[in-house]
Structures are given as structure tokens and as C-alpha cells.
C-alpha positions as CSV (number, residue, x, y, z in Angstrom):
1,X,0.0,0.0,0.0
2,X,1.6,3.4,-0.8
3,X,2.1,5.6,2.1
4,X,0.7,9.1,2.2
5,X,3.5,11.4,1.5
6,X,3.2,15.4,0.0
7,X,6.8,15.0,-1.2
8,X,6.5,12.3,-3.7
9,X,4.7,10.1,-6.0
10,X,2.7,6.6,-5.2
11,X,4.1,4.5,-8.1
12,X,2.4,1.2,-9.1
13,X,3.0,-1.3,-11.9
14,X,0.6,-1.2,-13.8
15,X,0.9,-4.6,-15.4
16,X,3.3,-6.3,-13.1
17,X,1.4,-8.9,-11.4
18,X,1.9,-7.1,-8.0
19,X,-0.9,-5.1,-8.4
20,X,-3.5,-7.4,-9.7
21,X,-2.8,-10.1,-7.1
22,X,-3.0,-7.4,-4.3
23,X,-6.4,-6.7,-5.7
24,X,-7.4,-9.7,-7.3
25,X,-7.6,-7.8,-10.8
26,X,-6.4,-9.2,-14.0
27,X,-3.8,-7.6,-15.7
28,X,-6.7,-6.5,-18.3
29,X,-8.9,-5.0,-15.6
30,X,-6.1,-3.6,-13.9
31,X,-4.5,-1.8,-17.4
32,X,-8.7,-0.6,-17.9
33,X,-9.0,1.0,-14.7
34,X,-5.5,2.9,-14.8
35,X,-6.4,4.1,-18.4
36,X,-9.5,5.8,-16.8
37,X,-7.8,7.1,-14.1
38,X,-5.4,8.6,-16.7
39,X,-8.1,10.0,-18.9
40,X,-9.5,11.6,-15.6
41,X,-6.1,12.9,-14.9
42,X,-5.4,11.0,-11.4
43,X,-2.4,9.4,-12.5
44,X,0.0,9.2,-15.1
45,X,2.2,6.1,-16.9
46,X,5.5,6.3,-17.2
47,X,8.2,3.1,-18.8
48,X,9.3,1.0,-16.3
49,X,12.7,1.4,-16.0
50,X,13.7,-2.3,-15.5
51,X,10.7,-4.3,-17.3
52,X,9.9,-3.0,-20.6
53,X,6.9,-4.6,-20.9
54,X,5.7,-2.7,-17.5
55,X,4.8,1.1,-17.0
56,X,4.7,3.1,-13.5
57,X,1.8,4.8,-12.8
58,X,2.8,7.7,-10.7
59,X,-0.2,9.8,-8.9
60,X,-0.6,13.4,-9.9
61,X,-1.5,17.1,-8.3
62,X,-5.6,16.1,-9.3
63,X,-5.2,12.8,-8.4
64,X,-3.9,14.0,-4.7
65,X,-6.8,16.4,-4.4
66,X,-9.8,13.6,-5.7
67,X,-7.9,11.3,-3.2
68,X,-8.0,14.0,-0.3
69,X,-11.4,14.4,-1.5
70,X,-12.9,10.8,-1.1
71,X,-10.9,10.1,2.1
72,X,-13.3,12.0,4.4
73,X,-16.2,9.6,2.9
74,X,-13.9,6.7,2.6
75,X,-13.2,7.0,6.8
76,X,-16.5,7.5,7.5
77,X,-17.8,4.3,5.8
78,X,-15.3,2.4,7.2
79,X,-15.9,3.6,11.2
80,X,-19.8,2.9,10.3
81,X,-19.6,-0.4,8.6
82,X,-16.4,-2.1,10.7
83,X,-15.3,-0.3,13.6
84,X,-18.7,0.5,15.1
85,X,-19.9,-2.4,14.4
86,X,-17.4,-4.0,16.5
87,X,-16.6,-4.6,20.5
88,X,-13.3,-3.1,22.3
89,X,-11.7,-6.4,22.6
90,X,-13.3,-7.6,18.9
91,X,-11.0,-4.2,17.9
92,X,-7.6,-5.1,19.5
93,X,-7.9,-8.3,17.9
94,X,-8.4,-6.6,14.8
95,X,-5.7,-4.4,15.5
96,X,-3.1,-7.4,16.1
97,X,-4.5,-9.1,13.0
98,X,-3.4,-5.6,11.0
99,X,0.1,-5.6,12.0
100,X,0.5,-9.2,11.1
101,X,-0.9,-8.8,7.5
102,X,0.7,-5.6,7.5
103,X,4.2,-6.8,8.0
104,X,3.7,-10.2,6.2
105,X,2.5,-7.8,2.9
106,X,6.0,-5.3,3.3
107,X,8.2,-8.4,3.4
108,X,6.5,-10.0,0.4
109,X,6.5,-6.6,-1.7
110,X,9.6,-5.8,-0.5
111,X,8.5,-2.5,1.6
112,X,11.5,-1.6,4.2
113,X,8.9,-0.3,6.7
114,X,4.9,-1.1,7.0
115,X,2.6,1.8,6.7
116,X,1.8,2.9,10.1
117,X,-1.6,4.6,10.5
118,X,-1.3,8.1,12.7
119,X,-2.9,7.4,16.1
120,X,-5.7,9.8,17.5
């Protein structure tokens, strides 16, 4: 999962099978939903610079703001549909289960450090 960061890009392959088996995609869904995204002007494709048959898709200045956008909604939705839903100990559990997928995910995709959510 790319980590929120003003100073640079999130960059995804768009056809590397990263991607598609973190969502489940195929590589055709995946390549459809990136070209809308570009024709919006969320995102933009770049070569990859060690797979030739791959591009980066690197987020841009819209594609921030329509992502700083949705999040509001996005966190709301969430706290209704899962977290109120659930008990204080039903959360902990949840919380534990988290770090574990969390940490398992970075050493698979090769992330140096898991995203850590900001508490409060």
C-alpha cells in the first residue's frame, strides 16, 4: 500500500502482477482502470525502467486532491460499517491481525517499513 507522503509520487506497476494479485484484478482490468484514471487525470504512466513490458503509474497534483477528496467519505464508511460495528476487545484483535498482514504484505512486496496509520 503506498504511504501518504506530499513530497512524492505513489508508483504502481501497472501490469506487473503485483498489483492485480494485491487486488485480485487481471492484468486486463487492472491496465482498464489505470487508463481511466489517466483519462480523468489522477495518475500518469511512465516506462518502467527495469521491465519493458511494464509502466509506473505515478499519482498526480488532481489525483492527490480527488484522493484528499474521497478520504473523508472513505473513513466514515469504514468507522460505520467495521469499527462501530465492532466490540473493544473484537477491535484489539483486529488491530493485532493488521500488524501481522501488514508486516507479512511489506516483506513479500519488498516495503523496508509497513505503513503505520497516525494514532488519534
Amino acid at each position: 500500500m503506498p504511504r501518504p507522503n506530499s513530497n512524492r509520487s505513489a508508483a504502481v506497476s501497472a501490469v506487473n502482477s503485483s498489483p492485480t494479485a494485491c487486488t485480485g484484478w487481471s492484468q486486463s482490468r487492472m491496465s482498464h482502470a489505470v487508463a481511466r484514471m489517466e483519462k480523468a487525470g489522477w495518475v500518469r504512466r511512465t516506462p518502467s525502467p527495469t521491465d519493458k513490458r511494464s509502466n509506473l503509474v505515478q499519482l498526480t497534483e488532481a489525483g492527490r486532491r480527488k484522493l484528499v477528496e474521497a478520504a473523508p467519505g472513505h473513513v466514515a464508511a469504514v468507522r460505520r460499517l467495521v469499527i462501530d460495528a465492532l466490540r473493544p476487545e473484537q477491535l484489539d484483535a483486529l488491530e493485532q491481525i493488521s500488524e501481522i498482514v501488514t508486516d507479512r504484505a511489506a516483506d513479500i512486496l519488498g516495503e523496508a517499513t509497513p505503513y503505520q496509520a497516525p494514532l488519534g
